[in-house]
C-alpha positions in Angstrom: 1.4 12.7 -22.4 2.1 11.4 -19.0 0.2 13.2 -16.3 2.6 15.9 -14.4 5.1 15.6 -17.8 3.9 19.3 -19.3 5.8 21.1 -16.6 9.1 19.4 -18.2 11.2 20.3 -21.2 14.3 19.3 -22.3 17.9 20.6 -24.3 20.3 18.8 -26.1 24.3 18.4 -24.4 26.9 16.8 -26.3 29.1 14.1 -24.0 30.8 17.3 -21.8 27.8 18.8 -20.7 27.6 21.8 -23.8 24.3 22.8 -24.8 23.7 21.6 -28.5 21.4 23.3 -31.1 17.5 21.9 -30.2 16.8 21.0 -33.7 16.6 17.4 -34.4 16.5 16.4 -38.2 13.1 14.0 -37.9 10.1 13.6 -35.8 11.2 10.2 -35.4 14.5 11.5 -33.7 12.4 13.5 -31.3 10.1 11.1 -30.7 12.7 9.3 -29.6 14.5 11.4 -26.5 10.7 12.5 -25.5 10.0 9.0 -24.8 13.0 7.8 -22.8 12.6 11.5 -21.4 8.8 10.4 -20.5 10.4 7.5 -18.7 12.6 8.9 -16.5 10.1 11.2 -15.1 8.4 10.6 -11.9 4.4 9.8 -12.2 2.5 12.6 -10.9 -0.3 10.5 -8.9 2.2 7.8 -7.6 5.2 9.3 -5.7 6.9 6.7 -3.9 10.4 6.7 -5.3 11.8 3.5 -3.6 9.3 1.1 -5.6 10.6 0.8 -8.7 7.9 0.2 -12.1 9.9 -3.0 -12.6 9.2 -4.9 -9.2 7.3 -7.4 -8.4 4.9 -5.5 -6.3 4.8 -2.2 -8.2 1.1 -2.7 -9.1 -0.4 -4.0 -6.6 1.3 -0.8 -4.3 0.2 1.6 -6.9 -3.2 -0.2 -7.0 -3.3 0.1 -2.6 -2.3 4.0 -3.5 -4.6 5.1 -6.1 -7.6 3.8 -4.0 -6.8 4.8 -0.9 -6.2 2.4 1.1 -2.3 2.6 1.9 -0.6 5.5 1.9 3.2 6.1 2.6 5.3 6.6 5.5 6.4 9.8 3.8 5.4 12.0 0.4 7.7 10.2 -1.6 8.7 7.3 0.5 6.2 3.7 0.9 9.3 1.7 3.1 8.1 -1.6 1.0 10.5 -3.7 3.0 9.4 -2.4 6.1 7.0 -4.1 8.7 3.4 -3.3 8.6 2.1 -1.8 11.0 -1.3 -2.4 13.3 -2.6 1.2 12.3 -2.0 0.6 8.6 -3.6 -2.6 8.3 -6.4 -1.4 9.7 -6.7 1.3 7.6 -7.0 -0.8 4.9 -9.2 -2.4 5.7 -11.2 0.4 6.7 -10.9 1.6 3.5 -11.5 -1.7 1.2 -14.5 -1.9 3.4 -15.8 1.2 1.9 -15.4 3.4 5.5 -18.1 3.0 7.3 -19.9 5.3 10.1 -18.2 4.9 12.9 -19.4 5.2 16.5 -16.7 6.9 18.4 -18.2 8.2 20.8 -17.6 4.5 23.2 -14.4 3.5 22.7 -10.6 5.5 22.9 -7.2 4.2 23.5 -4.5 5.4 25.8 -2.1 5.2 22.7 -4.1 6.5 20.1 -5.6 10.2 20.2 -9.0 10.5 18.4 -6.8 13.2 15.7 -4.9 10.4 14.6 -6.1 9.3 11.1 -5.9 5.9 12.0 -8.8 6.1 14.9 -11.4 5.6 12.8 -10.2 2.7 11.3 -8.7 1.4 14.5 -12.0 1.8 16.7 -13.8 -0.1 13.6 -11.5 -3.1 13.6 -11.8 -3.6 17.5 -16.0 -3.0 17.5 -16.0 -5.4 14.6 -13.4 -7.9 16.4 -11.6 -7.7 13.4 -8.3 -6.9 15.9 -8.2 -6.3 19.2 -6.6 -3.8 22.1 -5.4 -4.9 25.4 -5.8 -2.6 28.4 -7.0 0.2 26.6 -4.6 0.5 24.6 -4.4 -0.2 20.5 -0.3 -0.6 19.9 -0.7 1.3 16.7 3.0 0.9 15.8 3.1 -2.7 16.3 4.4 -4.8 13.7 1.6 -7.2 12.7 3.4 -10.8 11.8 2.9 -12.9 9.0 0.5 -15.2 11.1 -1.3 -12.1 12.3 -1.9 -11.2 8.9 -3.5 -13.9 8.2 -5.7 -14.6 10.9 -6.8 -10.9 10.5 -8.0 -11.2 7.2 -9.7 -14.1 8.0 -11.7 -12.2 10.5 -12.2 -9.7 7.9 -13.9 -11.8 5.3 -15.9 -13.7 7.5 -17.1 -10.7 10.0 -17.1 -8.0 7.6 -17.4 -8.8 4.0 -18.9 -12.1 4.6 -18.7 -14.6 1.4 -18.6 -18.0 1.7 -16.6 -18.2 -1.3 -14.1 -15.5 -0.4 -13.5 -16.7 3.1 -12.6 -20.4 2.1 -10.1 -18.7 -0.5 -8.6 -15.8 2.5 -8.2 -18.8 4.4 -6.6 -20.6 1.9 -4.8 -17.4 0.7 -3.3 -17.6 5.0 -2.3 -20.9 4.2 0.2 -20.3 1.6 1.3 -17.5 3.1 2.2 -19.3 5.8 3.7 -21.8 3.7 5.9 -19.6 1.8 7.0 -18.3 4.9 8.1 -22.1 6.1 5.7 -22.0 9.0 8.8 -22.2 11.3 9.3 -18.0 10.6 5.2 -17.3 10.5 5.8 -15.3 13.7 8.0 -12.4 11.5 6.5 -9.3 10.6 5.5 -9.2 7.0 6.7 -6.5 5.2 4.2 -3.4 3.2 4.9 -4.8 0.2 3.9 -8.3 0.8 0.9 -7.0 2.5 0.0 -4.7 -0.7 0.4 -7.9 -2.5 -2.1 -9.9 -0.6 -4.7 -7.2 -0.2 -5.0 -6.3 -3.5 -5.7 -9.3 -4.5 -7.8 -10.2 -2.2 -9.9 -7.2 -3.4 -10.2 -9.1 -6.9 -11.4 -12.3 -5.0 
């Protein structure tokens, strides 16, 4: 059953909205209307009810989700076609770098209280030059652009989770993403879905 479906049942209604008899003559009938039922109900551990299970990027936000690593800009909103932000791409990252300690005792941001669950993550990034703040402060809401992106995870996998093999592929992987972007445009923000995209695959790098 699919997780969160036991809380749901279901009646019969002929075309005007009357209440038919329950009975169905075979198991094969009911099987049936459960299943399409099934389908139209929404999945207990992924909430996010603008990302449809047909889109392109379904999986790789469900696979962001699950783990932790991206959460949404509300309980059952993820804005895929909105900019990222500063603080969640660092808290991604954070997070895909298994959270570290973190010192936070030497470092704080004029923008970015230390109750903010992205100042962690942010004062990680900046220690490990991964991204960096400008007159004490982080710009948390900042929209990081498609270049950006790129040259951030470049930092990543060569400062933080250091492979030879998986840097020469993040830089290629900045490459086409520049490319796809026409190089002209690099300088627009990339979006939460396109950014799921490219993380989670770079976690299977």
């Amino acid at each position: 059953m699919k997780e969160g479906a036991e809380k749901y049942g279901y009646i019969f209604v002929d075309t005007t909205g009357t209440t038919c008899d329950t009975f169905h003559p075979n198991a094969a009938g009911h099987r049936h209307i459960a299943d399409r039922i099934l389908e139209a109900l929404p999945d207990a551990n992924f909430p996010f009810t603008d990302v449809a299970s047909d889109s392109e990027y379904y999986d790789a936000i469900e696979f962001m989700y699950r783990k932790g690593y991206m959460a949404g800009t509300s309980e059952t909103q993820f804005s895929p076609d909105s900019a990222l932000t500063k603080a969640a791409l660092v808290q991604a990252l954070y997070g895909m770098a298994d959270s570290p300690e973190v010192n936070t005792d030497n470092l704080s941001f004029a923008d970015l209280d230390s109750s903010n669950p992205a100042f962690k993550a942010a004062v990680w990034a900046v220690s490990n030059g991964i991204v960096k703040a400008s007159d004490g402060k982080f710009e948390p809401d900042s929209e990081i652009s498609v270049a950006d992106f790129g040259l951030t995870m470049i930092r990543f996998s060569a400062k933080v989770d250091f492979n030879l093999k998986r840097v020469v592929k993040t830089v290629s992987m900045s490459f086409n993403l520049a490319l796809e972007n026409k190089f002209i445009i690099i300088k627009r923000s990339i979006t939460r879905a396109q950014a799921a995209q490219k993380l989670a695959g770079y976690r299977y790098y």
